[in-house]
C-alpha positions in Angstrom: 6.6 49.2 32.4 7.4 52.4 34.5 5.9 55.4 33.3 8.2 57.4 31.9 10.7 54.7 31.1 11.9 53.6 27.3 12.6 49.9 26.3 13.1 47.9 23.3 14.7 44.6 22.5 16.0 42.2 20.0 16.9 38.2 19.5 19.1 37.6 16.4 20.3 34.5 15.5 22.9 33.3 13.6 23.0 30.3 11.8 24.0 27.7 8.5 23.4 28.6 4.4 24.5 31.0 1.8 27.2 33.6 2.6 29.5 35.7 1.3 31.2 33.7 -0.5 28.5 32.0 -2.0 28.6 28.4 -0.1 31.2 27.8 2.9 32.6 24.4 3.3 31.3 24.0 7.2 29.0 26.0 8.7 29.1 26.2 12.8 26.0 25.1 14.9 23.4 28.4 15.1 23.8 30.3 17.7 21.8 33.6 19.0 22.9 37.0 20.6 20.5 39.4 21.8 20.4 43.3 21.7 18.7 46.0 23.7 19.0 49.6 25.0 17.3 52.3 26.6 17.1 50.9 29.4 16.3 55.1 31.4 13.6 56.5 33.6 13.8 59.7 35.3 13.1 58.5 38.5 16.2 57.9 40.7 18.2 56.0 40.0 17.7 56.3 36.2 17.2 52.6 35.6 14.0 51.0 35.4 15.6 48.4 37.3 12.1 46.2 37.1 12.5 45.9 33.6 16.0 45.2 33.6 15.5 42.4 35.5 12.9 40.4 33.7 14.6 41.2 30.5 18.1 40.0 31.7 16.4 36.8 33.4 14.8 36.0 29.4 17.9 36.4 27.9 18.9 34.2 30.3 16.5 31.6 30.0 17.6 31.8 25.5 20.8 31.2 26.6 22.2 34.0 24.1 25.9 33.8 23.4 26.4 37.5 24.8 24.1 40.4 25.0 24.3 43.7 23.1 23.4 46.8 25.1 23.3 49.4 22.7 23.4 52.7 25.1 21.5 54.5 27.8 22.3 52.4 30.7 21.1 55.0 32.7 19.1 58.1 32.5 21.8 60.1 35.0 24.9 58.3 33.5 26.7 58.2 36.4 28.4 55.6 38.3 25.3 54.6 40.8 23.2 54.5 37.9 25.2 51.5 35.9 26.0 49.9 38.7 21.9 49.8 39.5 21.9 48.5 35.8 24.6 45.7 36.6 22.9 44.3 39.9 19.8 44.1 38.0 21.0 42.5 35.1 22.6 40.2 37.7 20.8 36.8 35.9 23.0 37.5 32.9 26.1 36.7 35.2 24.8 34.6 36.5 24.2 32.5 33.2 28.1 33.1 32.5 26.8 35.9 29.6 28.7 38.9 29.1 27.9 42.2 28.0 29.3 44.0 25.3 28.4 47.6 25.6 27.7 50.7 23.5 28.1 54.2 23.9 24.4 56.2 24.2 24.8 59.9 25.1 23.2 59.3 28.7 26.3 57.3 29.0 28.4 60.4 28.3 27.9 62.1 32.2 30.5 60.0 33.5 33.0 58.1 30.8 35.0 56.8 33.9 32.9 55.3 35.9 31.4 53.6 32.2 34.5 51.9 31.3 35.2 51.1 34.6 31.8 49.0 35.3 30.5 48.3 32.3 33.4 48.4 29.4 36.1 46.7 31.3 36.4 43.4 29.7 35.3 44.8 26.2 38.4 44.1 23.5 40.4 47.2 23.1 41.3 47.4 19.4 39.5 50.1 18.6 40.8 53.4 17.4 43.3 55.4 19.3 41.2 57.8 21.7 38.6 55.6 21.5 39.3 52.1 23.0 36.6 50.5 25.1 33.7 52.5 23.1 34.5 51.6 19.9 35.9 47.9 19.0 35.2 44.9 17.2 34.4 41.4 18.3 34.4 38.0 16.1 31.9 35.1 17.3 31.6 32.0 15.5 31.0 33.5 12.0 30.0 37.1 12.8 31.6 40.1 13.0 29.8 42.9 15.3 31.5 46.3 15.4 30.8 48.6 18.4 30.7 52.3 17.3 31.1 55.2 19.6 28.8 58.0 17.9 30.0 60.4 20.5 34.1 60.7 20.3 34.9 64.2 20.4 36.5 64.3 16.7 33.5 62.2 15.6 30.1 63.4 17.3 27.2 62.1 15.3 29.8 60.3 13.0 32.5 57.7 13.9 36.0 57.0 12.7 35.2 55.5 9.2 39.2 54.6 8.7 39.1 52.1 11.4 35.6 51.0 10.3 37.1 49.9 6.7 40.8 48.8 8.0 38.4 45.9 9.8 36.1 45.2 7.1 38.8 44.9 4.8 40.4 42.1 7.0 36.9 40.5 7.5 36.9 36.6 6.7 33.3 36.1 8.6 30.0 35.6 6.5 28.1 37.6 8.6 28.5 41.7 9.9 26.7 43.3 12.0 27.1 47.0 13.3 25.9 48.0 16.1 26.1 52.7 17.3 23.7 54.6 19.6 22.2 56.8 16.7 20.2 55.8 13.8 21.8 56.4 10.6 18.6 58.1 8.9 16.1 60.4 11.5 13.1 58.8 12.1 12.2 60.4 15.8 14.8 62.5 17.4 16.6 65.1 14.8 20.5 63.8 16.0 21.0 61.3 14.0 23.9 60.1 11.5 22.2 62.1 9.3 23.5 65.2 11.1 26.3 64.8 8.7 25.0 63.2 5.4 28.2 62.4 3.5 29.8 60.9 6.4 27.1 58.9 6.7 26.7 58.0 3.0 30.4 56.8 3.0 29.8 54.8 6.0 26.7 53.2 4.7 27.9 52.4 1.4 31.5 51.0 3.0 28.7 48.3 5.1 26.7 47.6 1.7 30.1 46.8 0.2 31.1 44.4 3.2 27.7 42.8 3.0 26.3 43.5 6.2 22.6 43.6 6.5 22.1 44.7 10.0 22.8 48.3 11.3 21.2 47.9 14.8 20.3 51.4 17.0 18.9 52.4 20.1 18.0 56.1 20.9 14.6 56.9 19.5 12.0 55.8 22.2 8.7 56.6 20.3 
C-alpha cells in the first residue's frame, strides 16, 4: 500500500435460515456483496489507483452481486479524481458489477461531477434534495439503504423521516445501512454522535427494523 493512503474492505454474504419473521417459506440461493471505502492518498490524483485495482479485480474474481463504496473516492473530490477511481476499478465493469455509491466528505468538493460519474445509475427515491446520495435498493432478500451524512439540512445526521417511511414498507429479512460516518466516535471526533438524540432515534428506528449491520467508512486508524 502507498504511504499515506487509507483502505479497508468487506465481503458479506447473504444467505438461507431464520428471519424476521421467524421461518420464510423459500429462501433464495446465497448470494454476497462487498463493501469498501477510503479509497484517498494525497498524492495526485488522490486515488491510490494501485490499490484500487487489485481490490476491484478480487471482487471480481467473488463474483459479488454489486459492490458498496462507502465514501472517499478521492482525496481531491473532484471530477479527475473519480474518474481515476472508475478506470481503475475498470475489472468491476468488466465483470458486469455495478457500484452503488456513498457520500464521504472528500466526495463533497465537487457534487456534480459525483453524480455525474459515479451516482448516475443509482435509484433515485431518496428524499427530496437528496436523490442520488441517499436511496434505497432491494436485492434478493435485503434491503441496503444509502445515507448521505452530509445534506445541508442534515450534516452529521440524515433525514430519519424517509429512513422510517422505508422501513416501515420493508418486506425483506435482511437490512443493512450503509453512511460515511460512524454512528458512535471511535477515531475522528465527527461522527453521528455530533448530534446524540438524532442519532439515538435513528439507531433505535434500525434495532426496531431488525437490521444488524450499520456499515461505515471514514476513520482510517
Amino acid at each position: 500500500m502507498a504511504k499515506n493512503s487509507r483502505f479497508w474492505v468487506m465481503l458479506l454474504a447473504c444467505g438461507p435460515g431464520l428471519a424476521w419473521p421467524a421461518v420464510l417459506a423459500a429462501q433464495p440461493a446465497a448470494w454476497k456483496f462487498a463493501v469498501f471505502g477510503d479509497c484517498i492518498t494525497y498524492a495526485d490524483p488522490g486515488v491510490n489507483t494501485n490499490i484500487v485495482r487489485e481490490l476491484a479485480a478480487a471482487v471480481a474474481n467473488e463474483r459479488v452481486a454489486f459492490l458498496v463504496l462507502a465514501g472517499d473516492f478521492s482525496f481531491w473530490g473532484d471530477a479527475a479524481g473519480l474518474q481515476a477511481w472508475t478506470n481503475a476499478a475498470s475489472p468491476l465493469c468488466e465483470a458486469g458489477i455495478p457500484v452503488f455509491p456513498v457520500v464521504g466528505n472528500h466526495d463533497l468538493a465537487d457534487m456534480s461531477a459525483y453524480t455525474n460519474i459515479v451516482a448516475a445509475n443509482v435509484p433515485t427515491n431518496g428524499p427530496p434534495g437528496e436523490e442520488r446520495t441517499t436511496y434505497a435498493l432491494t436485492y434478493s432478500n435485503a434491503l441496503l439503504l444509502m445515507i448521505n451524512n452530509f445534506a445541508p439540512s442534515n450534516l452529521y445526521r440524515l433525514n430519519q423521516t424517509w429512513v422510517d417511511q422505508v422501513l416501515a414498507t420493508n418486506a425483506q429479512p435482511h437490512v443493512f445501512v450503509i453512511g460515511h460516518v460512524p454512528a458512535f466516535k471511535v477515531y475522528h471526533n465527527d461522527c453521528l454522535g455530533t448530534y446524540v438524540t438524532n442519532r439515538d432515534v435513528f439507531w433505535n428506528s434500525l434495532s426496531n427494523a431488525h437490521c444488524q449491520l450499520y456499515l461505515s467508512g471514514h476513520d482510517h486508524f
